[in-house]
SEBAKE-115590 format. One record per residue (C-alpha): x, y negated, z negated; residue number from 1; residue in one letter. Coordinates in Angstrom, 2 decimals. Each point is the difference from the previous one (the first is absolute). Example, Ala and Ser with C-alpha at 12.3 -4.5 7.8 and 13.67 -1.06 7.14 Angstrom:
<sites>
<site><X>12.30</X><Y>4.50</Y><Z>-7.80</Z><n>1</n><res>A</res></site>
<site><X>1.37</X><Y>-3.44</Y><Z>0.66</Z><n>2</n><res>S</res></site>
</sites>
This chain:
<sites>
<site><X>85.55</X><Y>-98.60</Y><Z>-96.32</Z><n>1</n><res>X</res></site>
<site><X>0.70</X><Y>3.14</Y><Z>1.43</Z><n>2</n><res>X</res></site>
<site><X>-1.96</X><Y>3.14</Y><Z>-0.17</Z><n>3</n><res>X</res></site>
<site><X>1.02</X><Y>3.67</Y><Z>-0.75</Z><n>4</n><res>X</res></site>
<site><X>-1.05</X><Y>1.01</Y><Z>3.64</Z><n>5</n><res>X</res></site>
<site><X>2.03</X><Y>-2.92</Y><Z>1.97</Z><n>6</n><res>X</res></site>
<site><X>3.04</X><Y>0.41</Y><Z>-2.61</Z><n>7</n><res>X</res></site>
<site><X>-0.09</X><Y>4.02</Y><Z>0.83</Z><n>8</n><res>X</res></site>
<site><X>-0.82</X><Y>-1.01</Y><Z>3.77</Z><n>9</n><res>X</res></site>
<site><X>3.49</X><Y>-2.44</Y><Z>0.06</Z><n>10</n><res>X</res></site>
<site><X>2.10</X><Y>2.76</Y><Z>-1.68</Z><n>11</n><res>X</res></site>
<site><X>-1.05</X><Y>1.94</Y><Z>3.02</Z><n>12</n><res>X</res></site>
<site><X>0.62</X><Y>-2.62</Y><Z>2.61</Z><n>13</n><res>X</res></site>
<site><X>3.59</X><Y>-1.47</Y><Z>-1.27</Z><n>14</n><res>X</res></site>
<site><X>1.51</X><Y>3.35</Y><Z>-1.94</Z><n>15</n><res>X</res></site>
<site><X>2.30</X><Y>0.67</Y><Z>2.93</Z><n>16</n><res>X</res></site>
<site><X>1.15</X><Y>-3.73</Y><Z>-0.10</Z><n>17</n><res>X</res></site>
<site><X>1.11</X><Y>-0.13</Y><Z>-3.78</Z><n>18</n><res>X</res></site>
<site><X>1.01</X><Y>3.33</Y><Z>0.38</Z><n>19</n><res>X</res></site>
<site><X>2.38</X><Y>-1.53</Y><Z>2.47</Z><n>20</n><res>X</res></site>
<site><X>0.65</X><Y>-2.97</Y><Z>-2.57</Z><n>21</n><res>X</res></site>
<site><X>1.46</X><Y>3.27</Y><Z>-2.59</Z><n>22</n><res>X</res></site>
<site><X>-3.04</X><Y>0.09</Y><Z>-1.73</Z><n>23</n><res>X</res></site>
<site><X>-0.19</X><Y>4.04</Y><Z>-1.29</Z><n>24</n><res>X</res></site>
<site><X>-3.37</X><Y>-0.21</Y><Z>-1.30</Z><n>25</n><res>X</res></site>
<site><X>-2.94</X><Y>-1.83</Y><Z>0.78</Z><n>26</n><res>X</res></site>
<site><X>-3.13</X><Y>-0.08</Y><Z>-1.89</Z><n>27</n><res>X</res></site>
<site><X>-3.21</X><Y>-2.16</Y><Z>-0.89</Z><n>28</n><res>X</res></site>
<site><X>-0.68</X><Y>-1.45</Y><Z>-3.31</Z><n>29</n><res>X</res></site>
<site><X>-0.96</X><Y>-3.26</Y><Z>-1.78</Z><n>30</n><res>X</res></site>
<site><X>2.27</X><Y>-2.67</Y><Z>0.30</Z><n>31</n><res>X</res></site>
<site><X>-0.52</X><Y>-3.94</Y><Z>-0.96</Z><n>32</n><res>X</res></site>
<site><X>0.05</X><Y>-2.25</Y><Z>3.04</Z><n>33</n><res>X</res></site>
<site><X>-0.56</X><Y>-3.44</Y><Z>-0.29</Z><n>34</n><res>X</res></site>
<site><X>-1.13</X><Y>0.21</Y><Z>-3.86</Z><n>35</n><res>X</res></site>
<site><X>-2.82</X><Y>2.55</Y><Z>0.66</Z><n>36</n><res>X</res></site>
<site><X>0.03</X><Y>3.79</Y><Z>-0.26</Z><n>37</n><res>X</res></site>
<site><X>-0.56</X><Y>2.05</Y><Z>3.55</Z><n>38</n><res>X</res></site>
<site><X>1.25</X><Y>2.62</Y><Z>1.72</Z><n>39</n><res>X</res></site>
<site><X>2.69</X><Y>0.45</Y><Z>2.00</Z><n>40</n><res>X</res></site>
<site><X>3.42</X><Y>1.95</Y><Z>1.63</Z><n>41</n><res>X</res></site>
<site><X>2.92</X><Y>1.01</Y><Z>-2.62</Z><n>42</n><res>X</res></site>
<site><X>2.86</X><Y>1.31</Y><Z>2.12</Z><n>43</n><res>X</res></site>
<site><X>2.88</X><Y>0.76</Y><Z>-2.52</Z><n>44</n><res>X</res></site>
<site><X>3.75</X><Y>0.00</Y><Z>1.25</Z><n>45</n><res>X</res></site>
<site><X>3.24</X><Y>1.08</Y><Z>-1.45</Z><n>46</n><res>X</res></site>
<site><X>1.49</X><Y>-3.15</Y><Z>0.58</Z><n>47</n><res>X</res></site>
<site><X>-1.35</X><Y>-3.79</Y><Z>0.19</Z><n>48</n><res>X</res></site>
<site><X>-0.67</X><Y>-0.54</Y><Z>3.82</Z><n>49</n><res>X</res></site>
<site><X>0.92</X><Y>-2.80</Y><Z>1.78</Z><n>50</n><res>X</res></site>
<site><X>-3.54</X><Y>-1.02</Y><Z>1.02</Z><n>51</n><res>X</res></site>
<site><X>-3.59</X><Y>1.25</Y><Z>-0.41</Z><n>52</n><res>X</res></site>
<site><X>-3.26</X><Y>-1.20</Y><Z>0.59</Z><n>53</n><res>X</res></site>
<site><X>-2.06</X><Y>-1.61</Y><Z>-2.38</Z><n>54</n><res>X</res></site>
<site><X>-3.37</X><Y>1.09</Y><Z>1.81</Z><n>55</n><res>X</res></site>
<site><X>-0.70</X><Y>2.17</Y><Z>2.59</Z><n>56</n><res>X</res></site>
<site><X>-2.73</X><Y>-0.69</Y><Z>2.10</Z><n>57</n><res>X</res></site>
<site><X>-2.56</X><Y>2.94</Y><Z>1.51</Z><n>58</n><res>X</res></site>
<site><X>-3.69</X><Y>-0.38</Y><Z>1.55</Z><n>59</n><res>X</res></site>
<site><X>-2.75</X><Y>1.61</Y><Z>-0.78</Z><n>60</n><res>X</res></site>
<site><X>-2.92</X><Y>-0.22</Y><Z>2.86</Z><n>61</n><res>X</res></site>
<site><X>0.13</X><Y>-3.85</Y><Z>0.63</Z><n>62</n><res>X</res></site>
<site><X>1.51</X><Y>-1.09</Y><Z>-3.32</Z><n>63</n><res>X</res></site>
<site><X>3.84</X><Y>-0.52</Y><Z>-0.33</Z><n>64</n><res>X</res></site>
<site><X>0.84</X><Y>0.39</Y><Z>-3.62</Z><n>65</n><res>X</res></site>
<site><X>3.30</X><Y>-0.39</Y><Z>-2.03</Z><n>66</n><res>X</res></site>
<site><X>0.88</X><Y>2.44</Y><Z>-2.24</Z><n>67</n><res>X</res></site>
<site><X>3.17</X><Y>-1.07</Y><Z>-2.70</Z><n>68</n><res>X</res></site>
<site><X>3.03</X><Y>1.59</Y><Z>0.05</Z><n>69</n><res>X</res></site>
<site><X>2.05</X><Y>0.86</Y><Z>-3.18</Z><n>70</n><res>X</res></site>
<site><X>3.93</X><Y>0.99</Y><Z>0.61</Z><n>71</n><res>X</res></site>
<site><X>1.24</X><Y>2.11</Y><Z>-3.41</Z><n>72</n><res>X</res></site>
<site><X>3.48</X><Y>1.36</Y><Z>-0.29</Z><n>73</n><res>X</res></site>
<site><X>-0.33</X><Y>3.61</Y><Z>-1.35</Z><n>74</n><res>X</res></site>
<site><X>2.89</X><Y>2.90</Y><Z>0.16</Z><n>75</n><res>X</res></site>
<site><X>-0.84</X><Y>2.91</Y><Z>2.68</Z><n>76</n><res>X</res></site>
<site><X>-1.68</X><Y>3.09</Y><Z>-1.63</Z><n>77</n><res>X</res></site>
<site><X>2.68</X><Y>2.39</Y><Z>0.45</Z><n>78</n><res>X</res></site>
<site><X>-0.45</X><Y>3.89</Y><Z>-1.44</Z><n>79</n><res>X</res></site>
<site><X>1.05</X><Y>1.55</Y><Z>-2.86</Z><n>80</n><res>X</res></site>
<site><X>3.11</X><Y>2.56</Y><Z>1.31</Z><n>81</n><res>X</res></site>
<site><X>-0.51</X><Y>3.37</Y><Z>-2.19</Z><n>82</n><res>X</res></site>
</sites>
């Protein structure tokens, strides 16, 4: 299970990766993984990706830890025009 701190540290780490995937948000919240509740990365995208991640991994002093990663199609926040 991950932890706030290595979910937030991993968002961090890979943003500019699933940023390149199309994700056009990227945030941490509780997901399920593997039956449990934990934290981990949400990266939202317009349209369904052809591949992302399932975890990402990050260390923290000598401790590698996985962190989940949840993929959610959402539409881009676009303005109201006045």
């Amino acid at each position: 299970m991950a932890s706030e701190k290595a979910a937030n540290l991993a968002r961090a780490r890979h943003a500019e990766a699933l940023r390149l995937l199309g994700a056009h948000a990227i945030a941490v919240d509780t997901v399920r993984w593997q039956g449990k509740k934990t934290f981990g990365v949400v990266a939202y995208f317009e349209h369904k990706p052809p591949r992302v991640p399932r975890t990402l991994e990050v260390t923290s002093g000598r401790k590698r830890l996985t962190v989940p990663v949840s993929a959610r199609l959402m539409e881009r926040f676009k303005p109201e025009q006045a």
